[in-house]
TILOTOR-141143 format. One line per field, with one value per residue (C-alpha): residue number from 1; x, y, z. Coordinates in steps of 0.05 Angstrom, whole numbers, plus 5000, padded with zeros to 4 digits. Each point is the difference from the previous one (the first is absolute). Example, Ala and Ser with C-alpha at 12.3 -4.5 7.8 and 13.67 -1.06 7.14 Angstrom:
seq: [1_2]
east: [5246_5027]
north: [4910_5069]
up: [5156_4987]
END
This chain:
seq: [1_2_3_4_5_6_7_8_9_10_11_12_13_14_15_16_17_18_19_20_21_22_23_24_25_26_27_28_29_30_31_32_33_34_35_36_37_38_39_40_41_42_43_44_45_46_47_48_49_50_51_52_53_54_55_56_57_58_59_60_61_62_63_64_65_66_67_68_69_70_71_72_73_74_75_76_77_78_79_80_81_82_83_84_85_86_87_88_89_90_91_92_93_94_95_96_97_98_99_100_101_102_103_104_105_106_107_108_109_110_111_112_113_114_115_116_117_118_119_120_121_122_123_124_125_126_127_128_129_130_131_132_133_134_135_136_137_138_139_140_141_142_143_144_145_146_147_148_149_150_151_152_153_154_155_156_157_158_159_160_161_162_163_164_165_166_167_168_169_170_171_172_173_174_175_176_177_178_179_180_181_182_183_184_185_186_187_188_189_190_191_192_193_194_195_196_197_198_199_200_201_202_203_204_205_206_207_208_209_210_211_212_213_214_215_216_217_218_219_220_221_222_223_224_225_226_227_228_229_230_231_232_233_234_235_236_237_238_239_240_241_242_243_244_245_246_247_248_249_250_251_252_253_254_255_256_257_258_259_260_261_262_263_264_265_266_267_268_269_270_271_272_273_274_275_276_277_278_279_280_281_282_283_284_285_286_287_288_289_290_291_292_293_294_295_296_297_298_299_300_301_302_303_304_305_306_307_308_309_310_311_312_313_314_315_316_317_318_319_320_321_322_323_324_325_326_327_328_329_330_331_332_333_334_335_336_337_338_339_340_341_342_343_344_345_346_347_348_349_350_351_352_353_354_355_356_357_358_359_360_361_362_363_364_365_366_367_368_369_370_371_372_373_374_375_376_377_378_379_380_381_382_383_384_385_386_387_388_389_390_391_392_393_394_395_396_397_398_399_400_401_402_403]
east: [5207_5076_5020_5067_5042_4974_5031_5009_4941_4987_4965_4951_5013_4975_5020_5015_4951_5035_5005_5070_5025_4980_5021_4994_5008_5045_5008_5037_5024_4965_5010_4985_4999_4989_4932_5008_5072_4986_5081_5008_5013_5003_5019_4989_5006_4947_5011_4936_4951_4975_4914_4980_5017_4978_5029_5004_4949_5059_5040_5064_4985_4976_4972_5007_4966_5038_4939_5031_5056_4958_5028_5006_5050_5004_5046_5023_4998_5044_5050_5010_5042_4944_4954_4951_4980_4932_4994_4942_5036_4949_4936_5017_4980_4926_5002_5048_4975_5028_4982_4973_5078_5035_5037_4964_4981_4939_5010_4941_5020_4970_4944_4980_5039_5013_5021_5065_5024_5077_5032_5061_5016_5008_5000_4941_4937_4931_4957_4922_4970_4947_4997_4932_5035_5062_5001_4934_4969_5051_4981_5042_4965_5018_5051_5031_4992_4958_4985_4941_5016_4950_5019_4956_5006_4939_4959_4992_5019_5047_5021_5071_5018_5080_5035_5046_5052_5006_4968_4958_4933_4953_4940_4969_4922_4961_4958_4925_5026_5002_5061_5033_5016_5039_5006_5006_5011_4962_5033_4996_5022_4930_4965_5032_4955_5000_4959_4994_5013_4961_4959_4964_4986_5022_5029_5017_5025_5036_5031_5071_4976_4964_4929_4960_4972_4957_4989_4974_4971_4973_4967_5011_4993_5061_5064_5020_5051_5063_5031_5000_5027_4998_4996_5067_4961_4965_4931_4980_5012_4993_4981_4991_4975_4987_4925_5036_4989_5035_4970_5024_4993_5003_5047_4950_4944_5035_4938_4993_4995_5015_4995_5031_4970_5043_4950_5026_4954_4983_4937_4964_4979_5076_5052_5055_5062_5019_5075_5031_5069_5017_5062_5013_5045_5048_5001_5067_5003_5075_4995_5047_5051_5067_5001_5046_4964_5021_4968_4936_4987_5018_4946_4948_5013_5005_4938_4958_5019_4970_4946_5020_5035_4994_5065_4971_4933_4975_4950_4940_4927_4932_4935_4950_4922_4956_4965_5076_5025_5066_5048_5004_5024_4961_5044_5019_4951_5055_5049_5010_5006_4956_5012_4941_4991_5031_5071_5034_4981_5039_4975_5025_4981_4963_5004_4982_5014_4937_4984_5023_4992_5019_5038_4991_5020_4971_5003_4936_4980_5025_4966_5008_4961_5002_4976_4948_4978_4972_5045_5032_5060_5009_5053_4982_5068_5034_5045_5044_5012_5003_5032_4988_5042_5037_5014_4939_4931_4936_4943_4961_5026_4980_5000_5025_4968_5030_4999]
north: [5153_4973_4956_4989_4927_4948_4983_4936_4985_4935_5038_5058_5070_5068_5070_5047_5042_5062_4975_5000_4933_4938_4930_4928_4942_4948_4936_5021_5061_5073_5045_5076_5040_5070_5018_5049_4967_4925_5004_4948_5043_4943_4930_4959_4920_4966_4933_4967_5023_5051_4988_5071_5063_5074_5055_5051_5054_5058_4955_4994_4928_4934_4936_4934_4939_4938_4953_4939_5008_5026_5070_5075_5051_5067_5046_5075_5041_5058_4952_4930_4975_4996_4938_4964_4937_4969_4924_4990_4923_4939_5051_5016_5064_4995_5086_5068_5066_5064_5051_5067_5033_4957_4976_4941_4930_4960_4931_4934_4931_4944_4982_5069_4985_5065_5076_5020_5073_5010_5069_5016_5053_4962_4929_4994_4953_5001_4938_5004_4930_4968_5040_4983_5013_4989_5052_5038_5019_5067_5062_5073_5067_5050_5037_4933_5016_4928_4927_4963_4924_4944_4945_4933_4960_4953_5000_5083_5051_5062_5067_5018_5073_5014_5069_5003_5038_4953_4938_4995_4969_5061_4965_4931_4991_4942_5011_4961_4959_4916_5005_5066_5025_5060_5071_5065_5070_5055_5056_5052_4945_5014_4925_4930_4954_4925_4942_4933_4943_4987_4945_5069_5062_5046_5070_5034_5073_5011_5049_5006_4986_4930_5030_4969_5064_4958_4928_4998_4932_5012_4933_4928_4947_4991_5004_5082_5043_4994_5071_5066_5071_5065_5070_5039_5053_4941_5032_4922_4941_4942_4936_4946_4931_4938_5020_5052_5062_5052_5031_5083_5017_5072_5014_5040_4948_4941_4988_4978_5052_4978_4930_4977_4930_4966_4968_4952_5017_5079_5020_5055_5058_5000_5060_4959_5001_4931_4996_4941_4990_4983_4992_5049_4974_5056_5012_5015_5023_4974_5010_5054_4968_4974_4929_4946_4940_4956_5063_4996_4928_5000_5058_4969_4932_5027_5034_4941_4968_5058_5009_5075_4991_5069_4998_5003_5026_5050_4989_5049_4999_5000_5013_4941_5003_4976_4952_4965_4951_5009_4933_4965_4937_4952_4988_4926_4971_4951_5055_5047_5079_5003_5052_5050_5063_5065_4973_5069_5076_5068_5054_5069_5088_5017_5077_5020_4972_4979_4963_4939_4942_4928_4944_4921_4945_4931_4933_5009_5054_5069_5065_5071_5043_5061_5007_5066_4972_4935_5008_4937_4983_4924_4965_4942_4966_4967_5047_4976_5068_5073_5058_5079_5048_5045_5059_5002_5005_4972_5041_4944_4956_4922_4939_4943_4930_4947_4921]
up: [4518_5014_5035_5039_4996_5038_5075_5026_5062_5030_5065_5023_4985_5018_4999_5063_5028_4975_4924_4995_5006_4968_5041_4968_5023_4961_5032_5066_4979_5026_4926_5017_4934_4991_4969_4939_4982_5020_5027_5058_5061_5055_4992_5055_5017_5044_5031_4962_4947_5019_4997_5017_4993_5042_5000_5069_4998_4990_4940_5044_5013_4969_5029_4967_5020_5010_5012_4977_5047_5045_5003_4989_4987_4983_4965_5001_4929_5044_5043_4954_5048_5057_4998_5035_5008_5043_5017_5035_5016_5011_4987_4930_4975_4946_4996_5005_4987_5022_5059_4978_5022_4961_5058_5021_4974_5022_4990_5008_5007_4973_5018_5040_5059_5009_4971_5002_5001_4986_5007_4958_5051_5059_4979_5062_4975_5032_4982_4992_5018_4945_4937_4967_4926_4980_4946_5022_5060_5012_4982_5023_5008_4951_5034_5031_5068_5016_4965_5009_5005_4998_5040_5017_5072_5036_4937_4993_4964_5028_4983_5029_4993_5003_4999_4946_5039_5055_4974_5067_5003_5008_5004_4985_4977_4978_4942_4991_4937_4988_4954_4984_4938_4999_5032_4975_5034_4972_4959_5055_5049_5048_4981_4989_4955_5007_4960_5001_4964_4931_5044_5033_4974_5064_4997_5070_5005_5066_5029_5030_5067_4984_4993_4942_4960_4959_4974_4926_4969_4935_5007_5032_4949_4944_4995_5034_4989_4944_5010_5037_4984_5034_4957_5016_5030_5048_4990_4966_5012_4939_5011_4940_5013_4964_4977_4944_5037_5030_5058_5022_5074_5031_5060_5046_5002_4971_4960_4928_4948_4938_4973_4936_4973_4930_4953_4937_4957_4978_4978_4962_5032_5017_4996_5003_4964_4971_4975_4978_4979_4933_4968_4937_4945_4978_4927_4977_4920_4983_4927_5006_5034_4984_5040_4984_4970_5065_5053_4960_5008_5079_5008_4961_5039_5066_4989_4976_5058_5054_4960_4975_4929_4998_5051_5065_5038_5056_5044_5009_5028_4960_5022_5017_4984_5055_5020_5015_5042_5045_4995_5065_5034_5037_5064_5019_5048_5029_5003_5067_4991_4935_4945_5007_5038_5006_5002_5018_5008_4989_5014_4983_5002_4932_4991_5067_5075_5013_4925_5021_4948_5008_4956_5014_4967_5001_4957_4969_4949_4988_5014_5027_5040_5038_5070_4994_4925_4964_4945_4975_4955_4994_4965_4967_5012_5061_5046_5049_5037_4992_5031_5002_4977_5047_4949_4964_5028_4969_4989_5002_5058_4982_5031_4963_5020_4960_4990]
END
């Protein structure tokens, strides 16, 4: 593996969403470099440091976050001459995210005052009173045609839905929740989910018009739900709560089908996988080797100190015997927002449309599962997230639940 020279980063970074360019953040400074040859390609000053970074669904633009300030502007890749700058005055700006056209910026003030959307067209703004989130609570439809907003007024809970093109309020809905969580249109942009606050465990599917489709409570008592995840094809719909289970719901009855429950401690009759990771000292023969005396000594001493006098390690997975216990944490009692539960799902397509498999992580033990199977593959290590791969498909899709 090589590895280029480091670059100097005091901020965020992230790459476009057409893998080309590469922007940093260094101090105040916007640095755009080019992917595959790391060249700078844009340099561009900011009046602050520069706390966030996103870039504009086509690449042409970039957002930085001025919070401190509080402020945003954006920059052009194609015209670096052309700038804009957002000061939402007295209100202060907490959030900025881009439109789904890349040509407009929606904005919430401090303390959810209200939603902002700016239009780099037209320089017109449209203001949506009481956001309920500051950096949640939007969601778009796939082909960016309409955003869901939850806003909050009189103690309950609203759904405002806005035409993109426009930026009018198409409809307005209130939804039977005590504090609202998020909001998430479905894949084929028929359903909008919403679910409460971890106080409640409440999911409500409604459709566009403000009918409730279905209210699911998988049961009353305990802390409810941590995350939720449709299937790209929107034939499921994932929900994981604090109880270390992830529960699959069909889209034609709305009714559970599948239930997926995490256990610590695995059991024979089990046909589980167990892997844990292990680091594996490379063994280097150097007896054939010319090496100054000097060369010798730093390799030996560098590698007493890691562990590895061999001159470095790899890390690979062995098999666990069961009975075995997962590691876990024992969440602060004194602490809100504990760490347990399915902290976050992906789902992705196995081999076919309709094999549709699930991944969540939470902060309690690892393990994998697939949705039409009870096979298991735990790792007996902490994860902090995971990802799926976009080139290469799993034959075994797995779900990775991890402390």
């Amino acid at each position: 593996m090589e590895f280029t020279e480091p670059y100097k980063q005091t901020g965020p970074c992230c790459f476009s969403p057409d893998a080309r360019f590469l922007a940093v953040a260094v101090d105040y400074r916007l640095v755009v470099r080019d992917v595959l040859s790391l060249k700078v390609v844009q340099l561009f000053s900011c009046v602050d440091k520069i706390s966030s970074l996103e870039w504009a669904p086509d690449s042409e633009y970039i957002l930085c976050g001025l919070y401190k300030r509080p402020m945003v502007q954006a920059w052009s890749l194609s015209q670096p001459d052309w700038t804009c700058k957002i000061d939402e005055g007295p209100a202060g700006i907490a959030y900025a995210r881009w439109s789904p056209d890349s040509r407009h910026i929606l904005t919430t003030s401090e303390f959810q005052l209200r939603l902002t959307v700016w239009s780099l067209v037209n320089t017109a703004c449209v203001h949506v009173q009481w956001p309920k989130h500051a950096s949640r609570g939007v969601s778009f439809t796939k082909d960016g045609k309409f955003a869901a907003i939850c806003t909050r007024r009189d103690c309950k809970d609203y759904i405002n839905l806005l035409s993109c093109h426009s930026w009018e309020i198409m409809s307005v809905f209130a939804v039977d929740t005590v504090d609202l969580a998020g909001v998430e249109w479905s894949p084929d942009d028929s359903a909008i989910v919403v679910w409460d606050s971890l106080l409640e465990y409440k999911v409500l599917i409604y459709s566009p018009d403000g009918r409730c489709l279905f209210k699911y409570l998988a049961y009353e008592s305990g802390l409810g739900v941590k995350s939720v995840a449709w299937s790209p094809c929107g034939q499921f719909l994932a929900v994981g709560s604090y109880d270390q289970a992830v529960r699959t719901l069909n889209h034609l009855t709305w009714k559970t089908f599948a239930e997926f429950t995490h256990t610590a401690s695995i059991r024979s009759p089990c046909n589980a996988a167990i892997f844990k990771e292990v680091d594996d000292p490379w063994q280097l023969d150097m007896s054939e080797l010319c090496l100054s005396e000097g060369f010798s000594r730093n390799m030996q001493d560098n590698g007493a100190e890691n562990g590895t006098e061999g001159g470095g390690s790899r890390v690979k997975y062995s098999v666990m015997d069961v009975p075995i216990t997962l590691p876990s944490t024992k969440p602060a009692t004194d602490k809100p927002n504990p760490k347990q539960g399915i902290g976050e799902l992906l789902l992705c397509f196995a081999t076919s449309a309709d094999a549709c498999c699930e991944s969540g992580v939470s902060w309690t033990k690892p393990a994998t599962q697939k949705l039409h199977s009870s096979r298991k593959t735990p790792l007996s290590h902490l994860i902090t997230c995971c990802s799926w791969s976009t080139e290469h498909v799993l034959s075994l899709p797995l779900e990775l639940i991890s402390l």
